[in-house]
C-alpha positions in Angstrom: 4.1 -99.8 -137.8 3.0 -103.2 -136.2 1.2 -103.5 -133.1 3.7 -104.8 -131.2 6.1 -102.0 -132.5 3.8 -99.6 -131.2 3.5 -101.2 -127.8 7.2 -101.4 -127.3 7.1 -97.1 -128.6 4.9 -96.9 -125.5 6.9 -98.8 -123.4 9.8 -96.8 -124.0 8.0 -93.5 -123.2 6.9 -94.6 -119.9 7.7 -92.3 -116.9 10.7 -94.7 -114.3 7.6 -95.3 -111.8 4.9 -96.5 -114.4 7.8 -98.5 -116.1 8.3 -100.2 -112.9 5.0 -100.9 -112.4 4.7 -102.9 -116.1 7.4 -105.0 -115.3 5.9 -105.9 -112.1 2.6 -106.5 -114.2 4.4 -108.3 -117.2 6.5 -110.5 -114.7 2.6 -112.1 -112.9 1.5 -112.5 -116.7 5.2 -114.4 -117.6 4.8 -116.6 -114.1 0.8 -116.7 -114.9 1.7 -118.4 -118.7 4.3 -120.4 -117.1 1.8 -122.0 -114.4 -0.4 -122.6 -117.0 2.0 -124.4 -119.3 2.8 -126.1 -115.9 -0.7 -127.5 -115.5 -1.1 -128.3 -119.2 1.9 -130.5 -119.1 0.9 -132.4 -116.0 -2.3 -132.9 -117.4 -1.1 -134.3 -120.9 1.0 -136.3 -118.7 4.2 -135.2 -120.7 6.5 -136.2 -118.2 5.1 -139.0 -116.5 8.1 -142.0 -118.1 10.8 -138.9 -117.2 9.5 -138.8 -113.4 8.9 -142.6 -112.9 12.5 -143.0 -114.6 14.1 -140.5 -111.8 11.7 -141.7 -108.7 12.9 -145.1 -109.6 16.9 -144.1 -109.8 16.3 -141.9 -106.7 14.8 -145.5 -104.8 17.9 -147.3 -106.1 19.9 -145.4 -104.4 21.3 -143.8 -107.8 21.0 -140.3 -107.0 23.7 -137.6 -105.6 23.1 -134.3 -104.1 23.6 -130.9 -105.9 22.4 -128.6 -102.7 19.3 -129.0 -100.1 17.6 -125.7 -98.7 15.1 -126.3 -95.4 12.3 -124.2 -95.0 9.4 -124.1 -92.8 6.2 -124.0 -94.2 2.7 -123.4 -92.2 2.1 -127.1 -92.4 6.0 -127.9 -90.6 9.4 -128.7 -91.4 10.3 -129.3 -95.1 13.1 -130.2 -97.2 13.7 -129.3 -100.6 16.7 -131.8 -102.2 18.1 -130.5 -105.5 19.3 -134.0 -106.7 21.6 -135.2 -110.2 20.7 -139.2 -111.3 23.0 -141.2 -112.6 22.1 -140.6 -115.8 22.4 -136.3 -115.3 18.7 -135.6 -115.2 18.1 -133.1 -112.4 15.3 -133.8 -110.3 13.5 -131.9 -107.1 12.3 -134.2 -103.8 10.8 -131.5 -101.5 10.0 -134.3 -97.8 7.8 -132.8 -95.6 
């Protein structure tokens, strides 16, 4: 039996409380790996051409609205603007 077979044998034996508690533990180390992947990317500067391509679009007016939510943060009033370009790309403007 592998390791991770073994792991998931475990899993399954779990009591419903101690169950819930490993998902609430395994769903931090999923958002933990995807911040890091985050970070690694902007680093590399993987999608620097992709951002100047929608900023630019956005500027030229070449941008429609999908849905905007508000939300007030410590530092004031901001606005989070799910947008489509023109040529589908889906892009996030959050204006504060």
């Amino acid at each position: 039996m592998t390791e991770l077979e073994q792991i998931e044998n475990r899993v399954l034996k779990l009591s419903p409380a101690d169950f819930e508690e490993f998902r609430k533990w395994f769903r931090e180390q999923e958002w933990d790996e995807w911040d890091r992947e985050i970070e690694r990317d902007s680093d590399s500067e993987k999608f620097k051409d992709l951002t100047e391509r929608v900023l630019a679009e956005h500027a030229a007016g070449r941008t429609s609205p999908i849905r905007t939510i508000s939300l007030i943060p410590i530092s004031g009033l901001a606005t989070t603007d799910f947008r489509r370009t023109s040529s589908g790309v889906r892009m996030l403007l959050t204006l504060c």
